[in-house]
C-alpha positions, 0 to 999 in steps of 0.5 A: 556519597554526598559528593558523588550524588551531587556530580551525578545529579549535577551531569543529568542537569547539564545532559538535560538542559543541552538537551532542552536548548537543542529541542527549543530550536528544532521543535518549536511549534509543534505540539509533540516536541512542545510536550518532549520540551516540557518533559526535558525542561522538567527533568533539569529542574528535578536533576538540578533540585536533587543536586542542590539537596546533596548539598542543603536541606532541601524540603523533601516534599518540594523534590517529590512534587518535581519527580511527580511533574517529570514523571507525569511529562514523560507519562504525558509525552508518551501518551501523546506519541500513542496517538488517540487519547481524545474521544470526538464525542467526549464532552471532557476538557480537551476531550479526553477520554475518561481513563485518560483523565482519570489518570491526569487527576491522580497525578494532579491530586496526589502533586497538590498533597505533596506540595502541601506536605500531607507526605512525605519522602523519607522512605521510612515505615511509617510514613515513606513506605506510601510514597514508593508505592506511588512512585513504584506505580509511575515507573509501571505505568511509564513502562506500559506506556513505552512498551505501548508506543513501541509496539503499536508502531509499524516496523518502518516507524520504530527506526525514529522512536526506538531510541527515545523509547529504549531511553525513557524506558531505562529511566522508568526501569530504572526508577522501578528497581529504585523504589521496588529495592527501598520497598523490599528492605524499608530503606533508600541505597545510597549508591542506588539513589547516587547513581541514578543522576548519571543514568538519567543523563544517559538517555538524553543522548538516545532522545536526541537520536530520534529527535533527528530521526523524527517524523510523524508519529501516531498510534492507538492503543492495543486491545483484545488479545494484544493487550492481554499479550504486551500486559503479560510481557510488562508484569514478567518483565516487572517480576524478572527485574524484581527477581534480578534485584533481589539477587544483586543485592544479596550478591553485594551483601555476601560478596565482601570486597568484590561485591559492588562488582559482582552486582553491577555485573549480574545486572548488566547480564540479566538486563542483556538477557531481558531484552533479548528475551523480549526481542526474541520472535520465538519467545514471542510466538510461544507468549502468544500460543501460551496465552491462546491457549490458557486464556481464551477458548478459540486460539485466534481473535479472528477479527484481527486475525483476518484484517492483517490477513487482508491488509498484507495481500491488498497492499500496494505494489507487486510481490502478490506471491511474496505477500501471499505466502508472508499471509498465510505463514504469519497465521501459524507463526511459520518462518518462511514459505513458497508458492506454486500455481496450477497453470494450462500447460498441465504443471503446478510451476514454482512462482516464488519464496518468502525467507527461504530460497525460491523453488525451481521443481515444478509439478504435474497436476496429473500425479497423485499428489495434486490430485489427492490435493485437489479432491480432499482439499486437505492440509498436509502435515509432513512430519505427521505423514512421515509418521504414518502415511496411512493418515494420508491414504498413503499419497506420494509426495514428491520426492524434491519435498523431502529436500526442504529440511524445515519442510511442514505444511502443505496449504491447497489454495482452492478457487471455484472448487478446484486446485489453483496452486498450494503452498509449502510452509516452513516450521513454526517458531514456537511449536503449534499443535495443528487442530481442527481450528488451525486447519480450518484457518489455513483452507479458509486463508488458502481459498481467500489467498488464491481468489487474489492470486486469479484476479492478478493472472486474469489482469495480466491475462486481460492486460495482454489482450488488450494489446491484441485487441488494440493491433487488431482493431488498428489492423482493421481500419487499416484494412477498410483503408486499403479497400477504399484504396484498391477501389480507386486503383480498381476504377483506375485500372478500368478507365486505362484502356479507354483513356490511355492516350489522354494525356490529362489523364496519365497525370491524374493516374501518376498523382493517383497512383503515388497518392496511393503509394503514400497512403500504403506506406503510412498504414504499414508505418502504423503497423509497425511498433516504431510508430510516433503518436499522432499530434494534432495541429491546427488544419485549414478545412477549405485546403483539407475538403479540397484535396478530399473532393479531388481525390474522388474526382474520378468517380461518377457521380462528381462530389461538388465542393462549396465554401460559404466560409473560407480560412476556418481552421481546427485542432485535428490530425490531418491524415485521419481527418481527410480519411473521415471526410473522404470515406463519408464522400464514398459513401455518398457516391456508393450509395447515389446513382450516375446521373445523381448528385454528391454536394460537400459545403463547409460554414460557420455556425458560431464557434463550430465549423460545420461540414455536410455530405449530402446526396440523392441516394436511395437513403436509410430508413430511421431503424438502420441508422438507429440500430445498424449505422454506426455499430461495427462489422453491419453493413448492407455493402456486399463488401463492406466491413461496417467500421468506416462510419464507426471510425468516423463517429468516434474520432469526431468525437475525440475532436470534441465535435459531433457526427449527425444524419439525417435521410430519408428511403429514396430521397438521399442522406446528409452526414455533418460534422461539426468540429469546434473551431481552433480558438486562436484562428477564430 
């Protein structure tokens, strides 16, 4: 056996120290990988000191203060994998928390009393018997850590640490049978302690994985009834691997020749067995019924209950239905679900399915069924109302229900009092008795689920809205633009037969008239979908005011144009910018007599181009302008429709630059625009 312990301690050195060459180069820096190298470094050590002891005499004390230090790095390693083992307001070293100290200081102190040699390994019954109890301990604690780190981690996060955590956790099960053997029968088993280099070196290919596969890791630790629950699974698995054991043993010792071999089996099996017992979700589920029920007065910690709840509908991205089913079924471990929702048409229509086909039957809100939904409020048990119906007032279910084999609950989902939709829940993994405290969850969760289910139909519903509003009040301006131009065309029309001959005047109704065609044509390309948004570029305002005034040319009274500053330029879109000035110029004209005065001016005031509109007119008095002139639809014009002054407002606003008015009741009125001036003509 000295042979066969020295090659297999003499293999984990080697496993472990190719595993520490490849951390010192991939986690170098890193405060995590820094305690992963520790660990690693220490177990060559501890691998290569049992190796030497199968050869020498090497001190006893000398080897179980290195498995001490190797067990505490693991143990420390894992700690820092969980996450949160410092405390802001601690006033401790490194601010540790206290129970996290405390349990450094064990190991500190029971290291120091070994490397003293107050103990020693020699698992005799005098002396050894406290030893294995210690280490019996580090194996539990390294096992809670592990069971710990894996549990806590989201789904997305174990693909990285399984490996590492199924490794270090073979170690310390391993460790646990070793020493639980030597306690049970007061001796160490020289093929138990032989072996155990070789599968240590075992797990140092499962850590390299997730060194490849690593990311940021993090946790905290569980409390409340996940404590209660993983601690639960942690001693049964401790006592099944006790059980186990024992049977190996006793399997070995009355096997004769094939002992060895029927051993070594019956471990692999039980072993299979445990982790697809601890893997199994039905086991899971019952674990947790069985606690609830055995330990704590109410089935649910509602607190953590109604967080996951929360947090599995208010995740990002789409799939609310999906989410809303997943929320409410994981409240009583159902395995899948799906979803209708009340809609104006008169259906409850079928919208999705989780982990199980999604339905196609929709049903009416008027049939007896929703309507016993929607006035009781109450979750319907399929198989009770299979049983006796009368619990149900003997209510129709739909036929298409009895289809879904696995069918059990049906969920209202209530909103303001009335039904919004219900959900149909699958059988539970572990069998749930349905209590008045069960039931009251599920309408409670129904109410909070439909609440987030109307405010996504009522987004989608306001999404659309906005479409329509945005073409109708794009439609809208369009319309005052055409009405300015059926003004022209008007006056146009009414000067036709008095100048007719004048040829002057064709010309000016030719320009006219396809300047007219240009402008239609531009507004139905707006209309369309097809449309290219519109990019600003720089625009010379004496060219733009030109063009406006002349377009008015043939209205009396005449716009006058004066340029005190030419060649000043700013960033706009000309088509909306000249409809900006040449409806401010109708607006003048509209509102001055004949024999008045319209005067347009363009000047510089340091960085800003200003533009005033001013006329003669009858004026406004302070309250219009404060209370009427530039909310939409108010206009004093018999056929006015109020957005011209509006549309003015807000797109000089888009320019960055400001729309004033000043007037006066009979004396007339001033509209200026001031525009910044484009930076690189300036």
């Amino acid at each position: 056996m000295i042979n066969i312990a020295f090659i297999s301690y003499g293999a984990a050195a080697v496993a472990f120290f190719l595993l520490l060459t490849a951390l010192l180069t991939v986690w170098r820096g890193r405060v995590r990988g820094s305690a992963l190298t520790l660990a690693s470094f220490l177990s060559c050590l501890w691998s290569a000191a049992m190796m030497y002891q199968g050869t020498q005499s090497a001190p006893t004390h000398f080897i179980d203060a290195l498995e001490t230090l190797r067990n505490g790095a693991w143990s420390v390693f894992l700690l820092i994998l969980l996450g949160h083992f410092r405390d802001p307001g601690s006033r401790l070293p490194m601010r540790l928390k206290p129970s996290v100290l405390a349990g450094l200081a064990v190991y500190a102190v029971w290291l120091v009393a070994t490397l003293f040699g107050r103990f020693e390994v020699n698992l005799l019954p005098s002396a050894g018997l406290p030893v294995a109890l210690v280490h019996l301990c580090m194996a539990l604690v390294g096992l809670l850590l592990v069971e710990q780190v894996y549990r806590n981690k989201p789904v997305q996060e174990r693909w990285a640490i399984k490996y590492v955590c199924l490794g270090v956790g073979a170690m310390f099960a391993y460790d646990f049978y070793l020493y639980s053997d030597a306690i049970l029968f007061r001796s160490v088993d020289e093929q138990i302690w032989a072996a155990r280099g070789v599968i240590n070196g075992l797990i140092t290919p499962l850590v390299a994985i997730s060194v490849s596969r690593s990311a940021t890791w993090s946790s905290s630790i569980a409390v409340s009834r996940r404590v209660v629950f993983h601690t639960a699974a942690l001693f049964g698995t401790a006592i099944y691997l006790l059980a186990m054991g024992s049977a190996g043993y006793y399997l070995r010792l009355f096997g004769g020749t094939w002992g060895t071999l029927m051993e070594v089996a019956f471990l692999f099996a039980a072993a299979i067995l445990l982790v697809g017992i601890l893997f199994s979700g039905t086991f899971r589920a019952w674990l947790k019924v069985f606690i609830s029920k055995h330990f704590y007065s109410y089935n649910y910690d509602y607190r953590e209950e109604w967080l996951r709840f929360t947090r599995t509908l208010s995740a990002q991205g789409p799939g609310l239905p999906e989410r809303t089913i997943q929320a409410v079924a994981e409240l009583v471990e159902s395995t899948g679900g799906a979803l209708w929702i009340a809609r104006e048409s008169g259906l409850c229509e079928p919208v999705a399915g989780w982990h199980m086909a999604p339905p196609t039957e929709p049903v009416a809100l008027d049939t007896p069924f929703c309507q016993y939904l929607n006035g009781k409020q109450w979750v319907i048990d399929l198989r009770e109302y299979a049983e006796n119906p009368a619990l149900y007032d003997g209510v129709a279910i739909p036929a298409w229900l009895s289809r879904y084999e696995r069918g059990w609950l049906v969920v209202p989902l209530i909103l303001q009092g009335k039904l919004f939709g219900f959900v149909l829940l699958q059988e539970p993994r572990s069998e749930i008795k349905l209590n008045w405290e069960v039931i009251d969850l599920l309408k409670v969760a129904g109410t909070q689920a439909s609440s987030y289910l109307a405010q996504q139909e009522v987004g989608n519903a306001l999404t659309v809205a906005r479409q329509f509003e945005s073409f109708n009040r794009m439609s809208t301006f369009i319309v005052h633009d055409l009405k300015n131009l059926v003004s022209q065309l008007s006056l146009l029309m009414t000067n036709a037969e008095k100048h007719r001959h004048n040829p002057e005047f064709q010309r000016d109704m030719i320009e006219t008239v396809e300047y007219s065609v240009q402008k239609m044509t531009l507004l139905l390309h707006k209309l369309s979908r097809s449309a290219t948004p519109e990019l600003p570029a720089p625009l010379a305002l004496d060219a733009l005011l030109a063009q406006a005034v002349a377009l008015k040319s043939g209205f009396e009274p005449r716009p006058a144009l004066k340029v005190r500053d030419a060649a000043l330029h700013v960033l706009a879109d000309h088509e909306r910018l000249e409809r900006v000035v040449g409806h401010l110029i109708q607006n003048a004209i509209e509102a001055t007599g004949r024999d008045g005065q319209v005067d347009v001016s363009l000047r510089r005031e340091e960085q800003r181009a200003v533009i005033a509109i001013s006329d003669n007119g009858k004026g406004m008095s302070e309250d219009f302008i404060r209370e009427r002139l530039f909310k939409p639809f108010e206009s004093t014009k018999s056929a006015g429709m109020g957005i011209g002054v509006f549309e003015s407002r807000e797109y000089v606003c888009e320019l960055g630059g400001q729309l004033e008015v000043s007037s006066q009741p009979g004396r007339g009125t001033t509209f200026t625009i001031m525009l910044p001036i484009y930076k690189r003509a300036a």
